[in-house]
FINU-525276 format. One record per residue (C-alpha): z negated, y negated, x negated; residue number from 0; chain. Coordinates in nm, 2 decimals. Layout:
- Z	Y	X	NUM	A
...
// end
This chain:
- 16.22	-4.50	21.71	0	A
- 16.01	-4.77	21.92	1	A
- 15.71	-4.63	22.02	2	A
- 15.62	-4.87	22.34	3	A
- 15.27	-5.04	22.36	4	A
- 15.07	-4.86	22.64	5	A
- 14.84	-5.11	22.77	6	A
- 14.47	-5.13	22.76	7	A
- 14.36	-4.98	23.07	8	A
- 14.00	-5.05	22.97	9	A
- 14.03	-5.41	22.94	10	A
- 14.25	-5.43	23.26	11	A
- 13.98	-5.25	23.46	12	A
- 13.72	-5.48	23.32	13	A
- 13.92	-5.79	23.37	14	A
- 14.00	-5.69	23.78	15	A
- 13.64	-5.55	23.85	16	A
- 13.47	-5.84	24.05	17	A
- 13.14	-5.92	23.85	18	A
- 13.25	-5.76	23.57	19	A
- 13.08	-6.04	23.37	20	A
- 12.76	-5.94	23.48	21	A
- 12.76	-5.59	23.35	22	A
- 12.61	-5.51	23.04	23	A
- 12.93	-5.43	22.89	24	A
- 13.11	-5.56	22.53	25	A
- 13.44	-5.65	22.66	26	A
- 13.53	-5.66	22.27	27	A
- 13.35	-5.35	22.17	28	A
- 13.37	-5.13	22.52	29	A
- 13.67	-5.21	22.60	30	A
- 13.89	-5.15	22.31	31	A
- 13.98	-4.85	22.49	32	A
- 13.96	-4.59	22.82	33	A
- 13.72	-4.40	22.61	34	A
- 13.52	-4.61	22.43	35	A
- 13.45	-4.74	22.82	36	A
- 13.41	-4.45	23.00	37	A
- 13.17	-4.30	22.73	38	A
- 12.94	-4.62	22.71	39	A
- 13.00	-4.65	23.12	40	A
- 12.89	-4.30	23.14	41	A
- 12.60	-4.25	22.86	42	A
- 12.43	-4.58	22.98	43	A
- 12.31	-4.66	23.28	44	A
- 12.56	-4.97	23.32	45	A
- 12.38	-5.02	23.68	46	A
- 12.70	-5.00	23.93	47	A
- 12.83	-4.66	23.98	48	A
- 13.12	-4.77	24.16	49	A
- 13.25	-4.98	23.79	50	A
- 13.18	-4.61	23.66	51	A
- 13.34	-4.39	23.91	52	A
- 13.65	-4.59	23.88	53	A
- 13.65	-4.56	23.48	54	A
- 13.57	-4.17	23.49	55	A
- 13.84	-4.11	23.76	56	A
- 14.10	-4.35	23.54	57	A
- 13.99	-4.08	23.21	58	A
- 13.98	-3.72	23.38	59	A
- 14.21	-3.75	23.71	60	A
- 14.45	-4.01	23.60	61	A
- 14.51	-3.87	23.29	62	A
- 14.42	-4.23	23.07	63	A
- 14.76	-4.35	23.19	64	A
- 14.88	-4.66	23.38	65	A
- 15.08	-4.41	23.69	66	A
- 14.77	-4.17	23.65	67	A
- 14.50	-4.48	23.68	68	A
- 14.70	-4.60	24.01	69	A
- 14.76	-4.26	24.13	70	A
- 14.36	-4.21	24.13	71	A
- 14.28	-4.53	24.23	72	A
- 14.57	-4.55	24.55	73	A
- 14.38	-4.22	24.69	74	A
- 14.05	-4.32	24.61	75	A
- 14.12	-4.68	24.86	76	A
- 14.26	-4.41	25.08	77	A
- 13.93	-4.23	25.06	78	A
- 13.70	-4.54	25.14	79	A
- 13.95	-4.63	25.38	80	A
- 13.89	-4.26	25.60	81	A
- 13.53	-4.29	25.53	82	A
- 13.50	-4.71	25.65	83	A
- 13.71	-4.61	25.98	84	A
- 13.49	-4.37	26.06	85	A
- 13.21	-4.60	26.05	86	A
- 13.38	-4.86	26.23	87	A
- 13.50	-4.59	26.49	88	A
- 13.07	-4.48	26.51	89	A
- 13.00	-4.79	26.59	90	A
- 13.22	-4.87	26.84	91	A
- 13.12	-4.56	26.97	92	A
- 12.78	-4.66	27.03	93	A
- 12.84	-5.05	27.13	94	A
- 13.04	-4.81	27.41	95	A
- 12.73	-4.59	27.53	96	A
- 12.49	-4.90	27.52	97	A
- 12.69	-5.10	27.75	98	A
- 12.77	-4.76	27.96	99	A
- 12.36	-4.75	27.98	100	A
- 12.29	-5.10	28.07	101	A
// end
């Protein structure tokens, strides 16, 4: 039987995150795999909660696999997506009602 090389989901996120370079991450050491990452991502303060949210939802919601990690991640953009339009949307709102009140 071939048992098919998963890949490393760790390293992947590491490599895409913009910055990454500047966290005080081991790519060598903390990256070696999803747990090794989100438990040093998690116990430390790694100083961007956004690198950690994506590495916790990756491990508990996406199950530590590759359809999981884009399952999680797709409806996490669709999240921030909601939440930005509805900023957008306020402030449009109010560029309106100052106009309407000069």
């Amino acid at each position: 039987m071939i048992k098919i090389q998963q890949p490393n989901l760790a390293r992947i996120v590491y490599d895409a995150y913009p910055h990454s370079d500047l966290l005080p991450i081991d790519p060598e050491a903390d990256c070696r795999d999803l747990r090794t990452l989100m438990h040093r991502a998690w116990d430390d303060d790694i100083g961007d909660s956004l690198f950690r949210f994506l590495v916790i939802e990756i491990v508990e919601g996406g199950e530590s696999t590759l359809s999981g990690a884009i399952r999680v991640i797709e409806r996490a953009r669709d999240d921030v997506e909601a939440v930005l339009q509805a900023l957008i949307d306020a402030q449009a709102h109010r560029h309106e009602r100052s106009k309407a009140h000069v």
